[in-house]
N, C-alpha and C positions, 0 to 999 in steps of 0.2 A: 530279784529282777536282774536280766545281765545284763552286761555294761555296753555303754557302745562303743560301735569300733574305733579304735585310732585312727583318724587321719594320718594316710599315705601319703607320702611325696611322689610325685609322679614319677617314675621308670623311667630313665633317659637311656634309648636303646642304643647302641653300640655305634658309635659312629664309623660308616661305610669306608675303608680302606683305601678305596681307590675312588673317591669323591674329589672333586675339582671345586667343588664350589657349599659353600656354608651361610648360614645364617646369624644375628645376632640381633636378641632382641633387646637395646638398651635400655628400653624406660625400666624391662624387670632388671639389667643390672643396675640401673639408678633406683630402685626402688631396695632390692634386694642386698649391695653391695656396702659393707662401711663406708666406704666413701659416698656414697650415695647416701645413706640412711643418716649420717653427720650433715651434708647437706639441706636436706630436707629439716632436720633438728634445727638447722642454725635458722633456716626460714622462716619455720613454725614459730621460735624463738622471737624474733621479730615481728613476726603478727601476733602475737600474746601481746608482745610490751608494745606495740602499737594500741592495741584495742584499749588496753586499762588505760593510757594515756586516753583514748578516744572519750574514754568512759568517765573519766573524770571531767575532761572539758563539756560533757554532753550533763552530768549532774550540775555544774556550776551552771550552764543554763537554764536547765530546768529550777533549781533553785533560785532564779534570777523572771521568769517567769511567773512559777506560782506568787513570788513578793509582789508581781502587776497582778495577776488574779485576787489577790486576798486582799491590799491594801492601795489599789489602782482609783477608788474612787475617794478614798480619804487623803491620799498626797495632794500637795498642793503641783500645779500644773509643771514647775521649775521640774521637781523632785521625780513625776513621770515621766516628764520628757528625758531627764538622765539615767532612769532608769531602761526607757525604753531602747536609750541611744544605747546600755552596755548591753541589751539583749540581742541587738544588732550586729555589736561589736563581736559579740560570742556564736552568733549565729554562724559570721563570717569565718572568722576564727576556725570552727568547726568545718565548714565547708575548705577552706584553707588546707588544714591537718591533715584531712582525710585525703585529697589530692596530694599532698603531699608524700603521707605514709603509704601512699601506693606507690609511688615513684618509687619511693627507695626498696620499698620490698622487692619492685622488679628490678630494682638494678641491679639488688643484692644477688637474686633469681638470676640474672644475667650473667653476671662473675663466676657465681659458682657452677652455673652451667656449661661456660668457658672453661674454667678449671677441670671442671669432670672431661670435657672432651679432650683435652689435651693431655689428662693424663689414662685416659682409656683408648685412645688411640694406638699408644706404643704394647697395650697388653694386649688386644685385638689383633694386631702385625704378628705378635709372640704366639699367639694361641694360630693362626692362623698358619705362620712356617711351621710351627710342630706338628698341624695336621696335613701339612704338605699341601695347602687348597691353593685354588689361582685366585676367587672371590673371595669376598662376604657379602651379603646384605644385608642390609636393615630391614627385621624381618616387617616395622611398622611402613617401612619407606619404600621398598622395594616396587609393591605392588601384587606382591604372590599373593597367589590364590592358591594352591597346594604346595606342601614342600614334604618331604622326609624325615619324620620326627628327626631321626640318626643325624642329620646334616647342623642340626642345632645345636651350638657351640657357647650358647650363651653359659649356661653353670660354670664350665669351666672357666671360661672370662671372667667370669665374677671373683671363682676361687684363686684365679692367681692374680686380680687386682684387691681383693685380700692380702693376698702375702704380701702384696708389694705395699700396700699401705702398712700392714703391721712392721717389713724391714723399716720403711722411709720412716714412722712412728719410735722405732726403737734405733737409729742413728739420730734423730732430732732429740729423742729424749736423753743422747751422751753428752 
């Protein structure tokens, strides 16, 4: 049987010479870029270790319930109502956490979002004097409805916010 084809990377056609104006589409360098892709990790990172904490406090529940289901009508009334009161307490608790561990997830979402723009900004300006353009857009922000594949400047962005991550990586690591 033969094989199937490799997945191509798409062709980025020759950016036009005498172009005034370029495009930049950030979510793929946030998606695409080490810095980008570190970010997203430390995120992801945080909703893991959120969730098992979630998931712990949500079995102590549950294990706190079935002891009402199973033995709710042989306690004496003291014994269910203190029970009742910690399933309450846990219930909160859990409504508590959850509100909580969304906060911080977006805050944390926030910071590094701050962070990526301020450091994608100055390679944006870089990439953007080297192709001698008067713009850029944001190819999501913009509002284009056609543009010239060629006038797309993202890859490059990405590769020399690469390097610049990999220099600022290897002077933090002396």
């Amino acid at each position: 049987t033969p094989a199937a084809p490799a997945a191509q990377a798409p062709v980025q056609p020759p950016f036009p010479a005498d172009a005034k104006y370029a495009i930049v589409n950030i979510q793929r360098v946030a998606n695409e870029s080490i810095e980008g892709k570190a970010a997203t990790n430390k995120v992801n990172a945080l909703v893991a270790k959120k969730q098992a904490e979630g998931a712990d406090k949500t079995k102590q529940l549950q294990t706190a319930q079935q002891r009402m289901d199973s033995g709710g009508s042989v306690m004496s009334a003291a014994a269910q109502a203190a029970l009742q009161k910690d399933i309450d307490r846990l219930t909160l608790d859990i409504q508590r956490f959850n509100e909580d561990a969304q906060q911080e997830v977006q805050l944390l979402q926030n910071d590094l979002m701050g962070d990526f723009q301020n450091k994608l900004l100055p390679i944006i300006d870089a990439v953007a004097k080297e192709k001698k353009v008067q713009l850029v857009f944001s190819e999501a922000d913009a509002g284009l409805v056609w543009r010239d594949p060629a006038l797309d400047i993202t890859l490059e962005v990405i590769r020399k916010f690469d390097r610049s991550e990999e220099h600022t990586s290897e002077l933090q690591s002396r």
